[in-house]
N, C-alpha and C positions, 0 to 999 in steps of 0.2 A: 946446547939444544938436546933435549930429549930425543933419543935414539926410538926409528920405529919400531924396534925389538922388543923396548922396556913397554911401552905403549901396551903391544900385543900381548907380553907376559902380563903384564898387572891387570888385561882384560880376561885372559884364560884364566888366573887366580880369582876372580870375579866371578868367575863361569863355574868353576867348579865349589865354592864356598856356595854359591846360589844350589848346586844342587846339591848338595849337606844341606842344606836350609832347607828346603822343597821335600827333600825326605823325613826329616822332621816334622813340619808341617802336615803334611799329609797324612801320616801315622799319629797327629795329634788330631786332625778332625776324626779319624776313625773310631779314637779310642773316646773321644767325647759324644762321638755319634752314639756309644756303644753304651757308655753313660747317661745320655740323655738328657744332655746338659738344657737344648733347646726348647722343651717340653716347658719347663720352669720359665724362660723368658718370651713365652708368649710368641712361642714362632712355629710356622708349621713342620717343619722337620728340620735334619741339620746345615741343607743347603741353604736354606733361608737365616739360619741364622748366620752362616759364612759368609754370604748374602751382606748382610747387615752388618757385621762388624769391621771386616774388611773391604769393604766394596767391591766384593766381583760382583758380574752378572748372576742372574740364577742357574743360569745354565750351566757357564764354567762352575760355577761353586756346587752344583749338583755333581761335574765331572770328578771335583777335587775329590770330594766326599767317597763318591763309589772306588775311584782310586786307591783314592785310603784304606779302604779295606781289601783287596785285591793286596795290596803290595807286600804285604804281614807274609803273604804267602808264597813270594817272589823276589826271592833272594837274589836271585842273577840282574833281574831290573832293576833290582833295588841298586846294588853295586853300580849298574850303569849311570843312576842318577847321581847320586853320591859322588864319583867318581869324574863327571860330567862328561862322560862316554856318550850319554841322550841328555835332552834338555825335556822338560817337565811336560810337554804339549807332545811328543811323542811319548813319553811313558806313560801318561794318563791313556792316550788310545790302544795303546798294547796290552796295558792292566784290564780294560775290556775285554780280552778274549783270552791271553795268556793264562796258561795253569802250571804248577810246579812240577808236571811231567812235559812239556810243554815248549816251556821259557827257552830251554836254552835254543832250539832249531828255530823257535820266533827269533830270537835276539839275531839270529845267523843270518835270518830271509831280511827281517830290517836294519843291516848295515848299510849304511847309503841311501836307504828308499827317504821319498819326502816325508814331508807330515800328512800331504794327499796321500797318499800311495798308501802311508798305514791305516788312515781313517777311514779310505775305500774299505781295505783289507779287516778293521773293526767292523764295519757297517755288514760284512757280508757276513763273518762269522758269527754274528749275533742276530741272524736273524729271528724272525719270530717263529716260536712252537706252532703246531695244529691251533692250539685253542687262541691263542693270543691272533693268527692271521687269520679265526673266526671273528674277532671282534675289533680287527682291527679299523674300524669303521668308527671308533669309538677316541681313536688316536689323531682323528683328523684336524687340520689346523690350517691359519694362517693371519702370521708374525708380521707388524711393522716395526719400522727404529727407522732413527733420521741419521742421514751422511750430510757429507761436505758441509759442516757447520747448522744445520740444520735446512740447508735448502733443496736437497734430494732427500726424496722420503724413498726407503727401500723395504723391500716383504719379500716374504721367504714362506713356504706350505708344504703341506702334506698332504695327499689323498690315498685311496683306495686306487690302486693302478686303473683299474679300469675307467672310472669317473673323472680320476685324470688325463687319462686319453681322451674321453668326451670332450675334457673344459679345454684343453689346448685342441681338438679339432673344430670347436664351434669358435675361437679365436682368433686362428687359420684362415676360417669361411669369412669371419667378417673383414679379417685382414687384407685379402683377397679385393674385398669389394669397397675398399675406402679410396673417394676421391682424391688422386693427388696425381701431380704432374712426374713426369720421369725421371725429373732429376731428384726430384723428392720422394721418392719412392722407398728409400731407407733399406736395411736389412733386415729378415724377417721377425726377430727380436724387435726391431723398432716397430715395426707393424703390429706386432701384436699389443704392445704398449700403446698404443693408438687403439686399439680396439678394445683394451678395457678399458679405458675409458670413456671411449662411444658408448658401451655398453652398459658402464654406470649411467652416465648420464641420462639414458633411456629410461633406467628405470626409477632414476630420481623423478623425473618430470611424470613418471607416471603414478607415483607413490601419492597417497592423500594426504599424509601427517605433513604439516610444510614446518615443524620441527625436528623431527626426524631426516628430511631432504635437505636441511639447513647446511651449510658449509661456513665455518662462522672464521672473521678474519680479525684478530684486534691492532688495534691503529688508534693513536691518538688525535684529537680532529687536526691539530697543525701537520698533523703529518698529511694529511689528503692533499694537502697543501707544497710538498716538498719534495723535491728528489732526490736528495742529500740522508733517508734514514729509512729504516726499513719496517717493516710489519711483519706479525707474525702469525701462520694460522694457529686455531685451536688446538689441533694435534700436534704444532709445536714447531711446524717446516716455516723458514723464513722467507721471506717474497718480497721482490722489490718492489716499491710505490708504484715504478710502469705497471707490472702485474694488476697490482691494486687496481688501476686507473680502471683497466681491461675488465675488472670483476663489475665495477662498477658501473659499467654500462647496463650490466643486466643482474640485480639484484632489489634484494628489501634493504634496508639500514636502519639499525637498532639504537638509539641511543642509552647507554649508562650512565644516570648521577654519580657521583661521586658526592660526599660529605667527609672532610678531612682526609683528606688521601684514601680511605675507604669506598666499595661501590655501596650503595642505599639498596638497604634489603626487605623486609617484610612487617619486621618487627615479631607483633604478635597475631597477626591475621591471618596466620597458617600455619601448622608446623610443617607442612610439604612442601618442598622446597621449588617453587617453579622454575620451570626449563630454565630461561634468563640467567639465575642465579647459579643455578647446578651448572651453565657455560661455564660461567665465571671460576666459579668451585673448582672443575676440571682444568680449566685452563691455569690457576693458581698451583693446585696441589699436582697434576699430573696423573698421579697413581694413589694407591693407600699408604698412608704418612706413615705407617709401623716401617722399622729401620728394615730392609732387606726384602721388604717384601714388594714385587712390581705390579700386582694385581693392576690392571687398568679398567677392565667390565667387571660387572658383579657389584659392584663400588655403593654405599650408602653415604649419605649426605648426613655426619653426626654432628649431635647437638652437643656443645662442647659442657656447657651449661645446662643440663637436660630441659626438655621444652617443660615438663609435669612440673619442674622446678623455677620455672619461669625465665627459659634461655631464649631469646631472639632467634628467629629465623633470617639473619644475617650474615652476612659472609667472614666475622668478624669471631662469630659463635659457632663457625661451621669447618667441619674437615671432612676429607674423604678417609673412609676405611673401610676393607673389604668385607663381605657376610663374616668371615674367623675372625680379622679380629675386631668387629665390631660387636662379637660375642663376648670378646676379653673386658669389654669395659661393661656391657649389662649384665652380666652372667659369671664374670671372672673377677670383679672390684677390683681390674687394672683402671688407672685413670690416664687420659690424654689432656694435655692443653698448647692450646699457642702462645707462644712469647717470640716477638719479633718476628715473626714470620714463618717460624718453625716448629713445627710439632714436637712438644715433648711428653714420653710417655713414661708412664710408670707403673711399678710391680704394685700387688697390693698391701706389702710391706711398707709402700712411703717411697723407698729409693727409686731411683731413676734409669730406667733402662735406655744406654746409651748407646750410640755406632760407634765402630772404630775403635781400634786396638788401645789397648791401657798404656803407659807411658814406658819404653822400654829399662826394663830390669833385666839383669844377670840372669846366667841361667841355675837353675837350681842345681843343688851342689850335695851330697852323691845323684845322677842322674835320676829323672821319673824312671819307676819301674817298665812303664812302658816301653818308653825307648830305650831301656838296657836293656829287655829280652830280644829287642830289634838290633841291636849292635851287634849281640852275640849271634845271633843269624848269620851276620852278613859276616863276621869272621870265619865262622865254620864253612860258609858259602866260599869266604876267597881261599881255604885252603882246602 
């Protein structure tokens, strides 16, 4: 029987070969950053292309990227990764603020703190300039994504403090006044969670567009029919039948043809694509089909087959792609199409711009110049 010892060593040799890799990596988006490599494959900067070839989020793949550059200059971090003294998700948030007069008293203050504790500790050191918290009005947001399989929809935002203190005391106020018994009285978190959605609801019903107000659910008809399988809304969160049942008391109900496993679209009787269709659309593609990229508003309805060419305004002929790169194909002679369900695009060479890393090969043999100027860093560093 395998001793728990060998277990743990051959997990620490795991741990520290990961972060050799990770310093690698990260010093190689830099240096393609710096190249610009992404500019040529039709993406909007290098995170998006990290994005896309490798599947992270945008986000992490924007952290990797700034990482990247920061580290060239942080020879003590560097060693820490390398070495697997830190693991990649604390040295991206320290490559945030650390400088090479800097590093070594950070590296001192984060022994032992979490990955909270340094990302607070990022977040506060970078704060924003004079000019930047003049506009920062401009940075405002708010993020969805789906948890638990898709059946909790989760969001996350940003405001201007002040207006944030507004939106959470007017949530308070309603929270305060929602009919409920004692025992269901919840924690104030839960109450506020009740309360926006009192509050949408409000202003659904008050809204005139009734496709815009729409909350759209797909379900096949045998399923209205069964307990046994689930539906899903448009945005993507899954809901069981009961739910359904419950929607169902008070709603419209749309029906879709289908023709060969396809839904029936327009043909030629419009090239705008009506509401109906553009559900459809969304709810098939999700976002913009270019590899990496997660735009979900802003989004055009392209004709795969151009309409002036005589393409169908069908779902068949149809992809989503954001205003950039819906540029790439009228304005760039990148071409997109679908095969099997999948968007595939292309340069305007011919070849085929794919996701996902190339089939692993060796590594190159004398080293990229790159990372030999970075090796010899971190020697001079460790003595």
């Amino acid at each position: 029987m395998v001793m728990n010892e060998e277990i743990i060593f051959e997990l620490d040799s795991i741990h520290v070969s990961a972060g050799e890799q990770w310093l690698r990596r990260l010093k190689g988006f830099a240096e393609l950053d710096r190249r610009e490599i992404w500019e040529s494959d039709g993406c909007l900067d290098m995170a998006q292309w990290v994005a896309g070839r490798y599947g992270f989020s945008c986000y992490r793949a924007n952290r990797y990227v700034g990482a990247g550059h920061s580290i060239s200059k942080l020879p003590l971090i560097s060693q820490s990764l390398s070495d697997g003294t830190l693991e990649v998700d604390r040295v991206v948030e320290l490559c945030r603020f650390a400088t090479p007069e800097t590093e070594e008293k950070i590296l001192e203050w984060a022994d032992g703190k979490t990955f909270g504790q340094i990302k607070w500790k990022a977040d506060l050191e970078t704060k924003p300039s004079l000019e930047e918290a003049q506009n920062i009005d401009k940075t405002r947001s708010l993020t969805r994504w789906l948890e638990e399989g898709g059946s909790v929809l989760g969001f996350s935002g940003r405001l201007p403090a002040a207006e944030g203190d507004l939106a959470f005391k007017a949530l308070d106020l309603i929270a305060e006044r929602l009919p409920v018994s004692p025992e269901d009285y919840g924690s104030i978190e839960e109450r506020r969670a009740d309360a926006l959605v009192l509050l949408a609801k409000q202003q659904l019903a008050e809204d005139g567009s009734r496709d815009r107000a729409t909350v759209v659910v797909h379900a096949d008809i045998e399923t209205l029919s069964l307990q046994d399988k689930h539906v899903a809304l448009e945005g993507g969160g899954a809901i069981h039948p009961a739910i359904l049942e419950r929607l169902l008391c008070d709603c419209s109900l749309h029906t879709v043809l289908h023709e060969g496993g396809q839904p029936v679209g327009i043909d030629r009787i419009s090239r705008n694509v009506p509401p109906k269709l553009m559900r459809l659309l969304r709810w098939r593609d999700k976002c913009c089909t270019f590899p990496g990229c997660e735009h979900k508003r802003f989004v055009d309805a392209h004709h795969i087959k151009w309409w002036i060419d005589g393409g169908l305004t069908n779902i068949d002929n149809l992809l989503l792609v954001c205003s950039f790169h819906h540029k790439l194909v009228h304005e760039h002679n990148w071409k997109v199409e679908l095969f099997l369900g999948k968007a595939r695009w292309f340069r305007p060479d011919g070849s085929e711009y794919a996701p996902g890393p190339d089939p692993p090969r060796p590594p190159p043999s004398p080293p990229e110049e790159w990372f030999e100027e970075t090796q010899q860093e971190l020697v001079l560093a460790g003595t």
